[in-house]
Biopython code that builds the backbone (N, CA, C, O; Angstrom):
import numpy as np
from Bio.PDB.StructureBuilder import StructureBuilder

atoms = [
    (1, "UNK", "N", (-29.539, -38.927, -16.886)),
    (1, "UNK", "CA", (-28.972, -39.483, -15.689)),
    (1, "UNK", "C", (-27.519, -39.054, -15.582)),
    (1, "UNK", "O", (-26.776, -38.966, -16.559)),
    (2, "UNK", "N", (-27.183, -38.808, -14.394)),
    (2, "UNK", "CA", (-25.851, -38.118, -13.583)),
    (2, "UNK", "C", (-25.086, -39.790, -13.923)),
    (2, "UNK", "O", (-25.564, -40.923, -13.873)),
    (3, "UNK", "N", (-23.526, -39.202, -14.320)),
    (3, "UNK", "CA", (-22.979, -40.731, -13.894)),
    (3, "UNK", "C", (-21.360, -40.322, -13.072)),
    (3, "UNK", "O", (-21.194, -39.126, -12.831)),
    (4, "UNK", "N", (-20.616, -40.964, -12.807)),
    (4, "UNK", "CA", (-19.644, -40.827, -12.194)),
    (4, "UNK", "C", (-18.666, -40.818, -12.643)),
    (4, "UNK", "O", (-17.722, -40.598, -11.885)),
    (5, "UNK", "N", (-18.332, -41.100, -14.406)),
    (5, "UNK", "CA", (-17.655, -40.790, -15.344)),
    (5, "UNK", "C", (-17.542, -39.610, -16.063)),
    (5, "UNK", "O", (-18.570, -38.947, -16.203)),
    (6, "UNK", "N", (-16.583, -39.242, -16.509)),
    (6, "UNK", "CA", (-16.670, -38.259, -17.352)),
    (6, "UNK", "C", (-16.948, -38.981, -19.196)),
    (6, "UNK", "O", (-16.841, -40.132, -19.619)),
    (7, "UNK", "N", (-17.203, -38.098, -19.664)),
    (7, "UNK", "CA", (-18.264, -38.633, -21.266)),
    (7, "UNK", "C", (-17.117, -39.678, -21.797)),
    (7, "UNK", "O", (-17.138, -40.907, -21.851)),
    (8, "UNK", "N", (-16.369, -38.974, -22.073)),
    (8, "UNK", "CA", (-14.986, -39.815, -23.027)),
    (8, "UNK", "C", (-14.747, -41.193, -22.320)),
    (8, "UNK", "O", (-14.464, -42.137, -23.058)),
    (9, "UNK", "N", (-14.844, -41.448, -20.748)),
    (9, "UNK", "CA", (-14.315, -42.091, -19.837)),
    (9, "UNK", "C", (-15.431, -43.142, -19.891)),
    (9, "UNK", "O", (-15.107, -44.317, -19.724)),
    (10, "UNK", "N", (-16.985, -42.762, -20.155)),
    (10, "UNK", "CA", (-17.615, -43.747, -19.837)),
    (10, "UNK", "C", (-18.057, -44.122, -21.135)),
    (10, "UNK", "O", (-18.456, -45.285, -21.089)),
    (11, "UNK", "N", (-18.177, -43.525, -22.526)),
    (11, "UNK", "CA", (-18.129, -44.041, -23.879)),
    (11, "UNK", "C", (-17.291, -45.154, -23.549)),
    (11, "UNK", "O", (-17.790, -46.262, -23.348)),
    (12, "UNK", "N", (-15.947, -44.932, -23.471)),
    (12, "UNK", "CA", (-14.843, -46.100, -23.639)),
    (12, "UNK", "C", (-15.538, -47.457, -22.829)),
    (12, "UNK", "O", (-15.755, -48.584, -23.276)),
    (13, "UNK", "N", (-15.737, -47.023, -21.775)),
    (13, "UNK", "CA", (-16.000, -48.464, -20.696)),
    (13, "UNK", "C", (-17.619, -48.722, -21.275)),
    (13, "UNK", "O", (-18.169, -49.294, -20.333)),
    (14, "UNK", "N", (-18.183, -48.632, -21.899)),
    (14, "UNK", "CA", (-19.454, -48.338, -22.605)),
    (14, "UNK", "C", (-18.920, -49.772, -23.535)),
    (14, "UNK", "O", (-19.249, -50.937, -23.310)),
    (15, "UNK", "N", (-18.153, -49.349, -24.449)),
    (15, "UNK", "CA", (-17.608, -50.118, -25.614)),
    (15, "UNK", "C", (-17.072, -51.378, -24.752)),
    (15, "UNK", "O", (-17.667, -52.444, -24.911)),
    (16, "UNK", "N", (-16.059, -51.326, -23.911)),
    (16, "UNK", "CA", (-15.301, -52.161, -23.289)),
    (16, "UNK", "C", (-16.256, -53.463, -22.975)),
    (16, "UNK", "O", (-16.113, -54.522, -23.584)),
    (17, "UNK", "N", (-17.188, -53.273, -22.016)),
    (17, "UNK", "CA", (-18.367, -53.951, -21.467)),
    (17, "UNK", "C", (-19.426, -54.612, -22.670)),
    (17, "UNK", "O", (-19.834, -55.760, -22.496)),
    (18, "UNK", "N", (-19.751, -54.018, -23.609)),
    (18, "UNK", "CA", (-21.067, -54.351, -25.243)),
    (18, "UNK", "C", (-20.263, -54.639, -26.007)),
    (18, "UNK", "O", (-20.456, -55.735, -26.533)),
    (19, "UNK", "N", (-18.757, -53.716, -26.546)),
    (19, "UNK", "CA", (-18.649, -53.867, -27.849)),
    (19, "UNK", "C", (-19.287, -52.580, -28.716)),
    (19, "UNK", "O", (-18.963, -52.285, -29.867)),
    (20, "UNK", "N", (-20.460, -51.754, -27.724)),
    (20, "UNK", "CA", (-21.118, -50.874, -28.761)),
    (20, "UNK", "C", (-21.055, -49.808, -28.046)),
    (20, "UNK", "O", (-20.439, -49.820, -26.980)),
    (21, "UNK", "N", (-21.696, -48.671, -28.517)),
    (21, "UNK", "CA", (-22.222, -48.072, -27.598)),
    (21, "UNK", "C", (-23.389, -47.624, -27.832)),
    (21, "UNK", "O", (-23.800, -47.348, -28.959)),
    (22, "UNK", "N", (-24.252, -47.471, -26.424)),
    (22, "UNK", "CA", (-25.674, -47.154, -26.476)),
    (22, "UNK", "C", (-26.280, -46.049, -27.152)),
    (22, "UNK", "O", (-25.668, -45.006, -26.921)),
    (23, "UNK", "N", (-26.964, -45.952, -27.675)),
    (23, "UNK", "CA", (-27.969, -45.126, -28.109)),
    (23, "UNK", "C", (-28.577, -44.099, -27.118)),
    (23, "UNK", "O", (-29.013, -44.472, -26.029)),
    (24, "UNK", "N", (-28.592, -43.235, -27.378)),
    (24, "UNK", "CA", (-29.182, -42.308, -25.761)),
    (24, "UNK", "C", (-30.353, -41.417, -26.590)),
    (24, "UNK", "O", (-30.040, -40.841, -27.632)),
    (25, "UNK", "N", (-31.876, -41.339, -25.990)),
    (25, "UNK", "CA", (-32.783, -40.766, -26.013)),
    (25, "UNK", "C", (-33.360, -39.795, -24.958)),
    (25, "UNK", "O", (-33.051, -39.828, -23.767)),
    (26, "UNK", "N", (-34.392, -38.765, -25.624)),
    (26, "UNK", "CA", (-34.574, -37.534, -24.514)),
    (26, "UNK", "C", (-35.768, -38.009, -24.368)),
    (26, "UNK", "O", (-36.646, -37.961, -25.229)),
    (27, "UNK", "N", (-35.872, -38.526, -23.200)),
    (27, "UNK", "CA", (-37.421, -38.499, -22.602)),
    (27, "UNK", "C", (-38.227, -36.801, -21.949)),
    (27, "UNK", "O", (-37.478, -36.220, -21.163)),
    (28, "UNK", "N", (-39.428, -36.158, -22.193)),
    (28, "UNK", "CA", (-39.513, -35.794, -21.712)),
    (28, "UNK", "C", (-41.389, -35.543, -21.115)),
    (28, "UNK", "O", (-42.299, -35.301, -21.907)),
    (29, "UNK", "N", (-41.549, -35.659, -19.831)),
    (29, "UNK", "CA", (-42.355, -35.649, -19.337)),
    (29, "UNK", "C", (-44.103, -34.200, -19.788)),
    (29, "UNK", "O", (-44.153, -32.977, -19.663)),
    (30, "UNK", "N", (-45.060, -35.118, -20.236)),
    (30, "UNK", "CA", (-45.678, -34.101, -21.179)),
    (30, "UNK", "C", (-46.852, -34.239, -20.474)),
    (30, "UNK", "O", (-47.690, -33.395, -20.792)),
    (31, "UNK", "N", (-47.325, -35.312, -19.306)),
    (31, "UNK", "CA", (-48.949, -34.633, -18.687)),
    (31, "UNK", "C", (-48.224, -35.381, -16.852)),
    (31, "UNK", "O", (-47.324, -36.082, -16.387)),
    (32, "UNK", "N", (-49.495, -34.526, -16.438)),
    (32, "UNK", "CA", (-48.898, -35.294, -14.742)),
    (32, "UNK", "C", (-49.036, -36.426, -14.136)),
    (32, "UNK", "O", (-49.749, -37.217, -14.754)),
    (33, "UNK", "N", (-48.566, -36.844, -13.030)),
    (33, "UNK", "CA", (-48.649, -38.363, -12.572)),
    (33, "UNK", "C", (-49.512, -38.168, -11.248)),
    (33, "UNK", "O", (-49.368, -39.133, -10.498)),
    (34, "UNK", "N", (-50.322, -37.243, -10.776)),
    (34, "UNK", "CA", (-51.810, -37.388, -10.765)),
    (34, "UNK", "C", (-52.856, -38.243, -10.671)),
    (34, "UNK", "O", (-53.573, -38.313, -11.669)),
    (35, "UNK", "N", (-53.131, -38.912, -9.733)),
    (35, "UNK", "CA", (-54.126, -40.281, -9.931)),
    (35, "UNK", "C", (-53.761, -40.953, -10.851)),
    (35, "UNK", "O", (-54.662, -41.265, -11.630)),
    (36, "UNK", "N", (-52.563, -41.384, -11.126)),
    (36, "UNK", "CA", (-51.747, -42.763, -11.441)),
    (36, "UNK", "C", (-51.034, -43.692, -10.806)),
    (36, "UNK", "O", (-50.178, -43.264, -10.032)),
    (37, "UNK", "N", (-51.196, -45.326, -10.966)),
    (37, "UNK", "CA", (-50.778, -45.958, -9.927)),
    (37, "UNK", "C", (-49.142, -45.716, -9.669)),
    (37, "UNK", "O", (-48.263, -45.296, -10.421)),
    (38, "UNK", "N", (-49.119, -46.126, -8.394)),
    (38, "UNK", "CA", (-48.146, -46.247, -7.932)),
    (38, "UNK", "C", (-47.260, -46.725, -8.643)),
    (38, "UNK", "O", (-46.431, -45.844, -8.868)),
    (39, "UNK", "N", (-46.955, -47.812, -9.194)),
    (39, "UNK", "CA", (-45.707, -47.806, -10.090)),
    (39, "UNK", "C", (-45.521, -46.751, -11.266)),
    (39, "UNK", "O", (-44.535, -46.223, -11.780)),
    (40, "UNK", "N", (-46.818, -46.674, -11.460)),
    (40, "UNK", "CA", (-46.355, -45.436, -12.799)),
    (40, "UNK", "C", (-45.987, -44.257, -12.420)),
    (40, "UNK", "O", (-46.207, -43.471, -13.343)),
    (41, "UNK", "N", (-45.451, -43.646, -11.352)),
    (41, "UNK", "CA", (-45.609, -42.732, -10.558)),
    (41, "UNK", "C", (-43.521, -42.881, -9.709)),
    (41, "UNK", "O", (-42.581, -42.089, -9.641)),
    (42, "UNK", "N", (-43.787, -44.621, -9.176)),
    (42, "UNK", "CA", (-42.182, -45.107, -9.094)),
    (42, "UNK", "C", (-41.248, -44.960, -10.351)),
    (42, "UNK", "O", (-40.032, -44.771, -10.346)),
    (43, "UNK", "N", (-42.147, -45.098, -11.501)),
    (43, "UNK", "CA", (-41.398, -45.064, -12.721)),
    (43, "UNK", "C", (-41.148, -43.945, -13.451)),
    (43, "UNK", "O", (-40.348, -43.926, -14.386)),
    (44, "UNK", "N", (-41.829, -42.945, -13.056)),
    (44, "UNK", "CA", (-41.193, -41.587, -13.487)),
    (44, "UNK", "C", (-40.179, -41.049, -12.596)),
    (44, "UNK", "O", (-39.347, -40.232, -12.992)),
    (45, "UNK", "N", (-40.229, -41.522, -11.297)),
    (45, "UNK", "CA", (-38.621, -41.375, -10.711)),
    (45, "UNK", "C", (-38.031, -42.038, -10.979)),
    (45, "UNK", "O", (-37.002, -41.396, -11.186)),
    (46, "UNK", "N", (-37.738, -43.444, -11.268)),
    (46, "UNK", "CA", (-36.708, -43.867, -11.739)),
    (46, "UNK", "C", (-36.365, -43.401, -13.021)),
    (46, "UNK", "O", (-35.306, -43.764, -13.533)),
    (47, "UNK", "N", (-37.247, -42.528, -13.682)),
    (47, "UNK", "CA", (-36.521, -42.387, -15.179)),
    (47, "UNK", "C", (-35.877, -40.649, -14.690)),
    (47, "UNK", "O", (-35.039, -40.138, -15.433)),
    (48, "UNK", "N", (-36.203, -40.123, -13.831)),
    (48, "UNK", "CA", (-35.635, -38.744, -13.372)),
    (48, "UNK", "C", (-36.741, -38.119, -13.180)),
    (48, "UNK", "O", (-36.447, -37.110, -12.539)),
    (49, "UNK", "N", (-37.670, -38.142, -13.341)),
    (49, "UNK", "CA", (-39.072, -37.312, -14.179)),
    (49, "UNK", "C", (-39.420, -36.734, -12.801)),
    (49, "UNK", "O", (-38.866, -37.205, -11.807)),
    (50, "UNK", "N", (-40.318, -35.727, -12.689)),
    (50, "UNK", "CA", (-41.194, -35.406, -11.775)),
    (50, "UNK", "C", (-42.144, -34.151, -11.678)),
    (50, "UNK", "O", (-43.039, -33.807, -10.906)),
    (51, "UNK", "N", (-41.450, -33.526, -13.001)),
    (51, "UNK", "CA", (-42.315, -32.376, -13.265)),
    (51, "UNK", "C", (-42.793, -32.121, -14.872)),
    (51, "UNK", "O", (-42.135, -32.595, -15.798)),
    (52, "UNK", "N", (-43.942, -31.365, -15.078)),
    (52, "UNK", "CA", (-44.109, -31.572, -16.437)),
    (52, "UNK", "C", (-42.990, -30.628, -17.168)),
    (52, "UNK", "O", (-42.284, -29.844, -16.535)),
    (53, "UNK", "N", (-42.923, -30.805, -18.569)),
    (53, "UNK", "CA", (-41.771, -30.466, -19.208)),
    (53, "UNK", "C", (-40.327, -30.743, -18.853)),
    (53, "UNK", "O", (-39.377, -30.092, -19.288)),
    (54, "UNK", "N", (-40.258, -31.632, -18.131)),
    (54, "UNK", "CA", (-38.457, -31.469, -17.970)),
    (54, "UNK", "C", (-38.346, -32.844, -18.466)),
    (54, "UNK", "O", (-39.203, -33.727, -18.428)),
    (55, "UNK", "N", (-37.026, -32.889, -18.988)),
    (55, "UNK", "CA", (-36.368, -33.611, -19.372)),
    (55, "UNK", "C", (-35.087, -34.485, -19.265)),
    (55, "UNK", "O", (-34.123, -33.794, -18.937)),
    (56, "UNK", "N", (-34.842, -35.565, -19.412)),
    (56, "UNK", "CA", (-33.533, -36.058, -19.452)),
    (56, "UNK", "C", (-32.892, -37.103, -20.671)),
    (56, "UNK", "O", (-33.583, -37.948, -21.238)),
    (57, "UNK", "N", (-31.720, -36.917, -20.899)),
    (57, "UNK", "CA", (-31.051, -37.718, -21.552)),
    (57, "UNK", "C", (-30.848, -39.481, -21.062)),
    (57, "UNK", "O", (-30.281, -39.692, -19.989)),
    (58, "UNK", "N", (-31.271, -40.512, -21.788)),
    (58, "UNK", "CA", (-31.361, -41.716, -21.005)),
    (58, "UNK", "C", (-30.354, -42.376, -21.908)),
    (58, "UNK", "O", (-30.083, -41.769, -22.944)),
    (59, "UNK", "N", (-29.679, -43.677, -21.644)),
    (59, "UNK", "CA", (-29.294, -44.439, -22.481)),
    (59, "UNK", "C", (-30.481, -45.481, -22.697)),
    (59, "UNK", "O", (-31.230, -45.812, -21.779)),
    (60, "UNK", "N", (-30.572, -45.923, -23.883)),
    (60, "UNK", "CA", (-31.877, -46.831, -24.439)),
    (60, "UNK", "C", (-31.388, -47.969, -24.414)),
    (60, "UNK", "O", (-30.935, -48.413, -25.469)),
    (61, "UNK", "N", (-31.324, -48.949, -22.944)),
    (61, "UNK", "CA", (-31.292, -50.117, -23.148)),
    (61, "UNK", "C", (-32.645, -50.982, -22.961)),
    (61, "UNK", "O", (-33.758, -50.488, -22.777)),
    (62, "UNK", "N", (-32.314, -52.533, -23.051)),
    (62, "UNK", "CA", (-33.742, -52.704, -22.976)),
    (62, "UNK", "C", (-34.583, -52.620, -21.246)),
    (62, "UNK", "O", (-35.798, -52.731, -21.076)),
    (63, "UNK", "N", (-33.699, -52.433, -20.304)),
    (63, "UNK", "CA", (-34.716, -51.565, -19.202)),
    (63, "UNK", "C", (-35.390, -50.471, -19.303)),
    (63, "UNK", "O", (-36.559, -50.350, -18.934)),
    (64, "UNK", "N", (-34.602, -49.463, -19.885)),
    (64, "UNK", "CA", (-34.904, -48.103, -20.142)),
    (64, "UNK", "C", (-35.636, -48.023, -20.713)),
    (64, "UNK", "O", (-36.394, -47.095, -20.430)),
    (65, "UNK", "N", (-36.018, -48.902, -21.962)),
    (65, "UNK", "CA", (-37.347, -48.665, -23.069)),
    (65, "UNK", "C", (-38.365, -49.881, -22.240)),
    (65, "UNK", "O", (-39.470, -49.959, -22.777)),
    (66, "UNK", "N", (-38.201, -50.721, -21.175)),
    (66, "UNK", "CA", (-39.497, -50.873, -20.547)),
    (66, "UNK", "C", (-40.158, -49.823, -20.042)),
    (66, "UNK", "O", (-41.287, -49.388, -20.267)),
    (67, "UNK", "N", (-39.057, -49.380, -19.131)),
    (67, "UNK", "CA", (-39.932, -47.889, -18.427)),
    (67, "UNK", "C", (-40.597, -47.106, -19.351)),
    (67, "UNK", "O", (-41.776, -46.766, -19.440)),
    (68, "UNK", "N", (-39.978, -46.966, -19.776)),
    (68, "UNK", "CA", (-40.546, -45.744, -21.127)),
    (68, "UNK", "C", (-42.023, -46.416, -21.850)),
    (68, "UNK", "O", (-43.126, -45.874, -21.785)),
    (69, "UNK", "N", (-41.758, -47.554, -22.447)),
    (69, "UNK", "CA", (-43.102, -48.315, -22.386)),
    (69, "UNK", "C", (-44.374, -48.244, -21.379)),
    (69, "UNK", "O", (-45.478, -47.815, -21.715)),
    (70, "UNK", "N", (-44.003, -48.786, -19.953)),
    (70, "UNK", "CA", (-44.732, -48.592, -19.241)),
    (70, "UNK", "C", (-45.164, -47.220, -19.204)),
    (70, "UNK", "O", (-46.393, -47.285, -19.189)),
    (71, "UNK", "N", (-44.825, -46.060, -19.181)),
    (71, "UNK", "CA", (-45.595, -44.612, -18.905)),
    (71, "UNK", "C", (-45.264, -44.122, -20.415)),
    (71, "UNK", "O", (-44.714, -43.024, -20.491)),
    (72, "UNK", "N", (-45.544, -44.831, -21.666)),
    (72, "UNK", "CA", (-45.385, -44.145, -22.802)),
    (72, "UNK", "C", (-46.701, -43.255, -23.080)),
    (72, "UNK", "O", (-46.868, -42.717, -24.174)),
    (73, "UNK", "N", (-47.572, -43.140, -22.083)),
    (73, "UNK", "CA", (-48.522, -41.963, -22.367)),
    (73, "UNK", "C", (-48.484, -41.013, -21.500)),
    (73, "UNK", "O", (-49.421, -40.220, -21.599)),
    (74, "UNK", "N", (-47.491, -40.742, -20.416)),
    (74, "UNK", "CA", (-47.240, -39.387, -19.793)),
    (74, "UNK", "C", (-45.865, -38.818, -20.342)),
    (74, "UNK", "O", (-45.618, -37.661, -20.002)),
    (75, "UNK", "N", (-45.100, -39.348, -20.999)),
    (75, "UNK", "CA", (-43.896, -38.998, -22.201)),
    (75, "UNK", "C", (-43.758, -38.863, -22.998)),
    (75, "UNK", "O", (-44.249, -39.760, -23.684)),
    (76, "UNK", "N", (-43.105, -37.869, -23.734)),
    (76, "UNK", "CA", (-42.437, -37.818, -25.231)),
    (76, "UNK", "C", (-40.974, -38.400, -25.127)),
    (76, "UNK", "O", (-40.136, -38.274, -24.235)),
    (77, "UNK", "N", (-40.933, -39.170, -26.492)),
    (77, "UNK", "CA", (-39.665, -39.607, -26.669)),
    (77, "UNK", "C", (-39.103, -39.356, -27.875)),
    (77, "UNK", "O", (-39.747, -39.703, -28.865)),
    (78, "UNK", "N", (-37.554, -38.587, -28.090)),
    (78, "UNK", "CA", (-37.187, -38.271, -29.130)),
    (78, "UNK", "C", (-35.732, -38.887, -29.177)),
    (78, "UNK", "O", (-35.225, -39.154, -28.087)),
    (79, "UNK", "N", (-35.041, -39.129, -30.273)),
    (79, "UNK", "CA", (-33.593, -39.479, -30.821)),
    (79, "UNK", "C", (-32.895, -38.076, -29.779)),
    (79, "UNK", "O", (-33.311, -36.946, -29.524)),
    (80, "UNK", "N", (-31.732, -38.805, -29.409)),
    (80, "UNK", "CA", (-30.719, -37.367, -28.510)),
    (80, "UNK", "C", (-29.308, -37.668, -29.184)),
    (80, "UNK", "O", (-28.329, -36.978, -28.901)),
]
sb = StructureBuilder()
sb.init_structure("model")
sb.init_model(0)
sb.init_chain("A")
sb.init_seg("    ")
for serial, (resi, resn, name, xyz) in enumerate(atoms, 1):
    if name == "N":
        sb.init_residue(resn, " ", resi, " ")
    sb.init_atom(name, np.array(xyz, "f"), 0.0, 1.0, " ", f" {name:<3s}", serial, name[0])
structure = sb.get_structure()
């Protein structure tokens, strides 16, 4: 995901806001969304997704690993 910070700029406000900073994982999209319901289908756009093989860098909060849950069988997920 695109953000409106630059890296250094949004680490800091990252910390500022938790105290921590997030963990970020590479989701990447490994079969198609193809006669899958509609949310599972909303939920590969909201995670960026839309074609097979591509990928994005996510931060792993606990929204992000619902989504990822919900379509954890049209994704790979690795440590980034």
């Amino acid at each position: 995901m695109q953000s409106r910070f630059h890296n250094n700029v949004e680490l800091n406000y990252q910390k500022y806001l938790t105290g921590k900073i997030m963990a970020k994982v590479k989701v990447t999209q490994i079969k198609s969304t193809i006669n899958r319901p509609k949310n599972q289908k909303a939920t590969m756009v909201a995670l960026g997704l839309g074609k097979i093989n591509k990928s994005v860098e996510v931060e792993n909060t606990p929204q992000i690993s619902g989504m990822i849950r919900k379509v954890s069988h049209l994704v790979k997920v690795e440590e980034a």
